[in-house]
C-alpha positions as a Markdown table, in Angstrom:
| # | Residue | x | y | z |
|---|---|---|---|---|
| 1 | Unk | -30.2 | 9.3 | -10.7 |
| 2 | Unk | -31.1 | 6.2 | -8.7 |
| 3 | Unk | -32.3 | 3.9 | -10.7 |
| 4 | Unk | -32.7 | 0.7 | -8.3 |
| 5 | Unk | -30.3 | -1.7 | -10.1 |
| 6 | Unk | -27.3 | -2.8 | -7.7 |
| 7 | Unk | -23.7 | -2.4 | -9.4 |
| 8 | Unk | -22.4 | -5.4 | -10.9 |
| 9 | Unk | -19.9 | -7.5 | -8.3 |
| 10 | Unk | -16.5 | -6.3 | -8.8 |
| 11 | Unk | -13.4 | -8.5 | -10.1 |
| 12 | Unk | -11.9 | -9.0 | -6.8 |
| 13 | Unk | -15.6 | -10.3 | -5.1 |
| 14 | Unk | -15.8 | -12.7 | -8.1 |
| 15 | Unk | -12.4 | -13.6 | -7.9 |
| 16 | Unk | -13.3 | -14.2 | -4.0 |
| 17 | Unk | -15.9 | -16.7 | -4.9 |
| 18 | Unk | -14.8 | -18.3 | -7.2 |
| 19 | Unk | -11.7 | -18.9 | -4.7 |
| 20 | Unk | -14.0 | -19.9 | -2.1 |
| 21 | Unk | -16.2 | -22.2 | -4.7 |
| 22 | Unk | -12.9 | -24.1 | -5.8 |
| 23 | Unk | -11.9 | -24.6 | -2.0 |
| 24 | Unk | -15.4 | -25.9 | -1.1 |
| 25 | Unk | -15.4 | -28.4 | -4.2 |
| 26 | Unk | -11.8 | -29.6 | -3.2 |
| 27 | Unk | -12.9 | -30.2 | 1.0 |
| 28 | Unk | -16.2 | -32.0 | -0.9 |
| 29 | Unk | -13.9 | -34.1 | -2.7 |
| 30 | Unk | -11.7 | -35.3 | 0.1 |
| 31 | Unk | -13.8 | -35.6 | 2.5 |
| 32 | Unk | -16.5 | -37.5 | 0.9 |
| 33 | Unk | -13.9 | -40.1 | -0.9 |
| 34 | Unk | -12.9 | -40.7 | 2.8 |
| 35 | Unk | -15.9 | -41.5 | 3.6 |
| 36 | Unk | -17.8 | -45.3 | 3.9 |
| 37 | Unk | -20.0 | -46.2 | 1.1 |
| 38 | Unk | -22.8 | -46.7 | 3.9 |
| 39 | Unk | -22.5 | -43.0 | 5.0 |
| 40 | Unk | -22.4 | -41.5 | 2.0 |
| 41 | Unk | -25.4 | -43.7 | 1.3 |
| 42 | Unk | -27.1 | -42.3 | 4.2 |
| 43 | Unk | -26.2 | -38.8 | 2.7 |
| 44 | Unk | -28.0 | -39.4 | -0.5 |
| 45 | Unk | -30.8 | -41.2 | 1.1 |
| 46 | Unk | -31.0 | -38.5 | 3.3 |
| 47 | Unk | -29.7 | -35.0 | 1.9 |
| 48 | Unk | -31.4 | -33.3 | 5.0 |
| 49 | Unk | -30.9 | -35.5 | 7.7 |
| 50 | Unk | -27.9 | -34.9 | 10.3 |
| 51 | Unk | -25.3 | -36.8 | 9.1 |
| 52 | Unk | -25.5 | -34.5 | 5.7 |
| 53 | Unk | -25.7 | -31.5 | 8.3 |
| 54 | Unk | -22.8 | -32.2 | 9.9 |
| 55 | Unk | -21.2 | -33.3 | 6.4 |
| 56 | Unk | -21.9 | -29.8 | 4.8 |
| 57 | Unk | -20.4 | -28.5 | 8.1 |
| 58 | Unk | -17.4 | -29.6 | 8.3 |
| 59 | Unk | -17.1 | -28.9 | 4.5 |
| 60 | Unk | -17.4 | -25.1 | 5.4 |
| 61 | Unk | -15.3 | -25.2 | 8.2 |
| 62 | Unk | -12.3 | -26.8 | 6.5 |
| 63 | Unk | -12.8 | -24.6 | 3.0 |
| 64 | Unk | -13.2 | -21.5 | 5.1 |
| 65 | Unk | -10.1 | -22.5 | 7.5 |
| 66 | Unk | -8.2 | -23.1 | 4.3 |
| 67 | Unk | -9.1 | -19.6 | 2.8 |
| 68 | Unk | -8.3 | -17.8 | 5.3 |
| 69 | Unk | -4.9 | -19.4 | 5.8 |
| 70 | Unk | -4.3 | -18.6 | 2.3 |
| 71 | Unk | -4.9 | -15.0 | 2.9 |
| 72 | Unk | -2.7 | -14.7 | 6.0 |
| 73 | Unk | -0.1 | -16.2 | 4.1 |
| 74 | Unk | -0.4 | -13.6 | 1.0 |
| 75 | Unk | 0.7 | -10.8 | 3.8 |
């Protein structure tokens, strides 16, 4: 019986995220304490503008580089 309601996530997708959500909050961290007050500034001012573009960009790359060096070295 189909009842419309997706399955639940399993344990290893939540344990994926919340592996990825860590990684993603530790890039933030580093990379926005590196940062000048003025261009972290312009972030806030700004939280849609290009330098927070480029910002959340590099965030992703780094976290998602990170990950999946993580999971070539678990092989």
């Amino acid at each position: 019986m189909k009842t419309g309601i997706k399955p639940n996530k399993t344990k290893r997708d939540l344990k994926e995220i919340q592996a990825m959500t860590k990684l993603y909050k530790e890039v933030y961290d580093e990379l926005w304490n590196k940062m000048s007050k003025a261009s972290q500034d312009l972030i806030v001012e700004e939280p849609l503008g290009r330098r927070a573009k480029e910002f959340a960009h590099e965030v992703a790359k780094q976290a998602e580089s990170k990950r999946y060096n993580e999971l070539s070295d678990e092989e």
